[in-house]
C-alpha positions in Angstrom: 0.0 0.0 0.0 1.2 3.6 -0.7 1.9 6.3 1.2 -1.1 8.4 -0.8 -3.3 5.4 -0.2 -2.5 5.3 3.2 -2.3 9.4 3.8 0.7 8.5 6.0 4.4 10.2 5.5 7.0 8.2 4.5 10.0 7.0 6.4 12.8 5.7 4.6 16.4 4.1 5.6 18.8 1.5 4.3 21.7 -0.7 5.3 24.4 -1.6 3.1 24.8 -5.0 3.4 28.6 -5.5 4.0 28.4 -8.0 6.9 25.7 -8.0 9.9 24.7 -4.9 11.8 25.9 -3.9 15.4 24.5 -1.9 18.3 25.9 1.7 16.7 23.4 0.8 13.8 21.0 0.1 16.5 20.9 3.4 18.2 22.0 5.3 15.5 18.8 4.1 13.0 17.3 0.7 14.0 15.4 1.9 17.2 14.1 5.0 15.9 12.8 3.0 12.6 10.9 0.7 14.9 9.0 3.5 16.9 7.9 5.0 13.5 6.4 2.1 12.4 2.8 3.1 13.2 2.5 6.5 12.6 4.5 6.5 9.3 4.8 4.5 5.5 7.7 2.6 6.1 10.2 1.5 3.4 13.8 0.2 4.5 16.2 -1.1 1.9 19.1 -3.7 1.3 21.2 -1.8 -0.4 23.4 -4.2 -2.2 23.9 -2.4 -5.2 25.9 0.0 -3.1 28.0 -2.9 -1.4 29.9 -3.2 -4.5 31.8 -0.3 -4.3 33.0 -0.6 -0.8 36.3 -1.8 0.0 37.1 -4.0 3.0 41.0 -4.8 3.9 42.2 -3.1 1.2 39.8 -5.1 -1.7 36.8 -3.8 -3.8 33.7 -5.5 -2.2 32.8 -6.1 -6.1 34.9 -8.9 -6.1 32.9 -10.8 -3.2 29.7 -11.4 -4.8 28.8 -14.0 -2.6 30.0 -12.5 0.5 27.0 -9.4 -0.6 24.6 -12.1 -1.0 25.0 -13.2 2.4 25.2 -10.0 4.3 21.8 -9.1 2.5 20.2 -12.2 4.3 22.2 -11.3 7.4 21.3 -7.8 7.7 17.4 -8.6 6.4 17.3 -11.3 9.5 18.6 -7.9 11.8 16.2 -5.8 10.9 13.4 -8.4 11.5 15.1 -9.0 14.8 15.2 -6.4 16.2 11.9 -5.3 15.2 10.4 -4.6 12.1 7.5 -5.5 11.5 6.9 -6.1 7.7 3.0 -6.1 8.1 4.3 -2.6 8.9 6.8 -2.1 6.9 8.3 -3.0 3.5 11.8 -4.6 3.6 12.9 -5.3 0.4 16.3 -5.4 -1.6 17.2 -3.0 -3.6 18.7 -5.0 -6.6 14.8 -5.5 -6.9 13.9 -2.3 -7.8 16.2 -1.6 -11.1 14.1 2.1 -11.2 16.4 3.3 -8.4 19.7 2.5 -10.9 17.6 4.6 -13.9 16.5 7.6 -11.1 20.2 8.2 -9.9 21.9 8.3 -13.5 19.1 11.1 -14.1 20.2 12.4 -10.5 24.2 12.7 -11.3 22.6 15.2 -14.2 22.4 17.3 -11.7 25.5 17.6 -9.6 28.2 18.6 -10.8 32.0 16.3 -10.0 33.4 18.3 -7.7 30.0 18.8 -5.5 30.0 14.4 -5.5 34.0 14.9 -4.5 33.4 17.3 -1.4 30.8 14.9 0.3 32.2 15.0 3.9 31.4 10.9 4.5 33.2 10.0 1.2 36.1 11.7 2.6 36.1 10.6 5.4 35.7 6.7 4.6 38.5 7.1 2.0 41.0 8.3 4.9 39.9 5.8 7.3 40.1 3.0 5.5 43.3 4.0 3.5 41.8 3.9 0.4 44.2 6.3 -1.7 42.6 6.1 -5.1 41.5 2.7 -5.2 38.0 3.9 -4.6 35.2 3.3 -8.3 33.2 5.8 -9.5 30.3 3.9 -8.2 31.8 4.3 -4.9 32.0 8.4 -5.1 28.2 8.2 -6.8 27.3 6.3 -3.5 25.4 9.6 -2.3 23.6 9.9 -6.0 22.2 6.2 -5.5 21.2 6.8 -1.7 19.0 10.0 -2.9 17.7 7.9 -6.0 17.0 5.4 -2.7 15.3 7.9 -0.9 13.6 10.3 -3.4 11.7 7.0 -5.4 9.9 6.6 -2.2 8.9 10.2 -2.0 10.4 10.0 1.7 10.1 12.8 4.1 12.2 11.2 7.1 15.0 9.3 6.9 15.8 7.9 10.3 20.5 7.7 10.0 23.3 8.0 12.5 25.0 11.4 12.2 27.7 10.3 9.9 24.7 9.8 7.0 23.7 13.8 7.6 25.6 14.5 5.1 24.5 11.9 2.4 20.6 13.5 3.4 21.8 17.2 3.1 22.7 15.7 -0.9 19.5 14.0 -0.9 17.7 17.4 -0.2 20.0 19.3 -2.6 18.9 17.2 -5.6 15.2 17.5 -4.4 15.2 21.0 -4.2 17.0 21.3 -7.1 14.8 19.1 -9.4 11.7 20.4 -8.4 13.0 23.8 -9.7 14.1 22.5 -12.6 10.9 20.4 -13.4 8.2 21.2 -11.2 7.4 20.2 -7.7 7.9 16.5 -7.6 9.3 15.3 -4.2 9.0 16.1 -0.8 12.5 17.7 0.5 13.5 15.0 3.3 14.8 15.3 6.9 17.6 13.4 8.6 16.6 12.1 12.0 19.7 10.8 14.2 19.0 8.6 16.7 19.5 8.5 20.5 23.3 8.4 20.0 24.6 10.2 17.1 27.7 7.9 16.4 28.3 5.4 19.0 32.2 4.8 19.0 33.9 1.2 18.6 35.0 -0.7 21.4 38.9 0.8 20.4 37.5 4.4 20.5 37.3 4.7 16.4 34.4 4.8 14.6 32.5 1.7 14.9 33.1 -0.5 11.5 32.9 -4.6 11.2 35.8 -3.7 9.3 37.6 -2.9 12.0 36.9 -5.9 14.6 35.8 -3.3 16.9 32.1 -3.8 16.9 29.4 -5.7 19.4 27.3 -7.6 16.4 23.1 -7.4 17.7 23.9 -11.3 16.9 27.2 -11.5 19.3 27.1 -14.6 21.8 27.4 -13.9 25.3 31.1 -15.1 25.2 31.7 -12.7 22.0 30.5 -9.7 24.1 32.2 -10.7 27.6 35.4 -10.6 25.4 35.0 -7.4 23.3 33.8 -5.4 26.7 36.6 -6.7 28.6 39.1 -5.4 26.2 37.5 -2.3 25.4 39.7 1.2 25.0 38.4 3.4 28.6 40.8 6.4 29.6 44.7 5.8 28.8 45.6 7.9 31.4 44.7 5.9 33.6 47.3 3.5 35.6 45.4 2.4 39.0 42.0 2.5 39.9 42.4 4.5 42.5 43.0 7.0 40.4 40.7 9.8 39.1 39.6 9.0 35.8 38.0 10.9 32.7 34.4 10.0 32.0 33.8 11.7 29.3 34.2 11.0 25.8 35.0 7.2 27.3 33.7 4.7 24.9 32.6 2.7 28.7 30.0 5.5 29.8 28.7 6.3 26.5 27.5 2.3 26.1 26.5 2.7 29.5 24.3 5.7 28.9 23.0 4.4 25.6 22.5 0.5 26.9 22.4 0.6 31.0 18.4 1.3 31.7 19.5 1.8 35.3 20.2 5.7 35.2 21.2 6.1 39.1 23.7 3.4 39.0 25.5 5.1 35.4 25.6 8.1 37.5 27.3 6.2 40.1 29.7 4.9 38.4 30.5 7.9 36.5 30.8 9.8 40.0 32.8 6.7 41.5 35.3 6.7 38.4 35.9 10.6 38.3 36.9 9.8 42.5 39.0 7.1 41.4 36.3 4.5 43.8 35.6 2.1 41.0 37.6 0.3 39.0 37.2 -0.5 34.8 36.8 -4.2 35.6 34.1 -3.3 37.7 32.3 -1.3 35.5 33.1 -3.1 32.3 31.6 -6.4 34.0 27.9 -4.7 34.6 28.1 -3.3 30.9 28.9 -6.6 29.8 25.7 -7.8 31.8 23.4 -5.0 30.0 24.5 -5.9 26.7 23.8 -9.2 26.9 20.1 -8.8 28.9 19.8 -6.9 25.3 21.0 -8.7 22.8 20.0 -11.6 23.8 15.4 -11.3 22.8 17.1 -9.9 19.4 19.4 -13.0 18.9 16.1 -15.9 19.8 14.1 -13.6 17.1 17.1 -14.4 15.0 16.2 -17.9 15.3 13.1 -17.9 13.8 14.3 -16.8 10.6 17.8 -18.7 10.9 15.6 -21.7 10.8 13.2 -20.9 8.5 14.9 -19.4 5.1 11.8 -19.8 3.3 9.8 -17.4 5.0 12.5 -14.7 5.2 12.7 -15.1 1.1 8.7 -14.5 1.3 8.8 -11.4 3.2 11.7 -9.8 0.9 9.6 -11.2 -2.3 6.8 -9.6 -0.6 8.8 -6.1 -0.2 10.1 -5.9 -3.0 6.7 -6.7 -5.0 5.0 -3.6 -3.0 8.5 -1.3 -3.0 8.7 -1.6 -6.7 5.2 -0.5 -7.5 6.0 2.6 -5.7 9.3 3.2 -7.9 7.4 2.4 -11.4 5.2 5.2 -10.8 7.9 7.5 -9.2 9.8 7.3 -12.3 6.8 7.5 -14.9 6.1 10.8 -13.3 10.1 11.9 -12.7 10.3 10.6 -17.0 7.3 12.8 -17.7 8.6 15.5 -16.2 11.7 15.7 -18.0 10.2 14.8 -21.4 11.7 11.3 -22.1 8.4 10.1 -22.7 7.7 9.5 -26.5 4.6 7.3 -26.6 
């Protein structure tokens, strides 16, 4: 059902499926897409076409076909997990919509090379990951693909951690811009960052699978005893009596974002900053309140583990209903910019 049949506005978000997702995708998108379910049309995409141009260790994800395959079934299984409901929402895979490939050629039309160039995230993923100039072309259109994403849906809100803000700000750039150009067409969309902007790695760096520094929402309880237990806290610190820094410590932010318990992440915070508490202490009750939250995701994971064929009928399903919405998007987007002959 559409968002005009339904007079709801429409959310939109998507994971690119380059392994399975972890807690920083939880509170940076994954929580807030769940509490929008029933007040908003909800689309949320497997974006595998953009998989292939990331690079992981140095190597052009292009090359790993299979290893994309699986991450879309792994990250489809998180979202369901965690969540979404797809009598609520459509979850579907982008590599079945083809119309999002035709909108974002039309897109890169309209922004000129260097504008694609000074995206802030492309940047900064190209530095972190030591990419020199091994990145494609596909890889510096990522932004023009994730506003074809976006804009086919006619989306308004697009629930992202804060390092996405800036792949929405391009997103509203091209709206505004093509609704000057051919008439008012789609809506100009919001970013909404979740309850933690960007929640850092366990190693104080951005959290990336990548990087091996990143609780998975499908972690065992061993995985997480041993990636709290070895997490980065404050260097400066050589005994526990002594005072420590709390903030901008990878320990407390988890604890603020994960710990439900307020009075006792106050306490500790207070304790640590006295130099009362030590990080084993602390690091053992976080590992407790990960796993009291990981753990419902990770049975829901079961169901779906178990049962392949009923995962492969909700994507069908999704991407049935999310392409219907896209044929008509583009029919009107083609009107408007006379490539229609017939």
């Amino acid at each position: 059902m559409s968002a005009e049949q339904t007079n709801k506005k429409v959310v939109y978000t998507a994971d690119t499926p380059t392994g399975q997702l972890h807690i920083g995708h939880y509170v940076g998108s994954l929580q807030n897409r769940v509490k929008l379910q029933d007040e908003y049309q909800c689309y949320f995409g497997l974006a595998n076409y953009h998989s292939f141009g990331y690079m992981q260790k140095g190597e052009g994800l292009y090359k790993r076909p299979d290893f994309i395959h699986e991450s879309v079934i792994q990250v489809a299984m998180d979202n369901l997990a965690v969540g979404i409901d797809p009598e609520k929402s459509v979850l579907y895979i982008e590599s079945d919509v083809p119309e999002t490939c035709e909108l974002a050629i039309l897109f890169s039309m309209l922004v000129t090379h260097s504008r694609a160039l000074r995206n802030p995230t492309i940047k900064n993923e190209i530095v972190m990951k030591n990419m020199g100039s091994r990145f494609s072309l596909g890889f510096v259109n990522y932004p023009l693909l994730q506003a074809a994403d976006i804009l086919l849906f006619k989306a308004h809100l697009i629930p992202v951690g804060e390092d996405q803000l800036a792949h929405v700000e391009q997103s509203r750039e091209i709206a505004r811009d093509f609704n000057e150009l051919y008439g008012e067409t789609f809506p100009v969309p919001e970013g909404l960052v979740g309850a933690v902007g960007v929640l850092p790695g366990t190693d104080n760096r951005k959290m990336s699978k990548s990087l091996g520094n990143a609780i998975l929402l499908s972690d065992s309880d061993e995985e997480i005893d041993r990636k709290i237990m070895g997490m980065y806290t404050d260097p400066n610190r050589i005994r526990t009596t002594d005072p420590g820094t709390v903030e901008g410590n990878p320990l407390f932010i988890y604890h603020q974002a994960f710990n439900p318990d307020h009075a006792e992440v106050e306490d500790f915070m207070n304790r640590y900053r006295k130099g009362t508490v030590g990080d084993v202490e602390v690091k053992k009750r976080l590992a407790e309140v990960i796993k009291t939250f990981i753990s419902p995701i990770r049975e829901r994971r079961k169901l779906y583990e178990n049962d392949p064929e009923l995962l492969k009928a909700i994507l069908r399903d999704g991407g049935k209903k999310a392409r219907d919405v896209a044929v008509r998007t583009l029919e009107e987007v083609r009107e408007k910019m006379k490539l229609t002959f017939s």
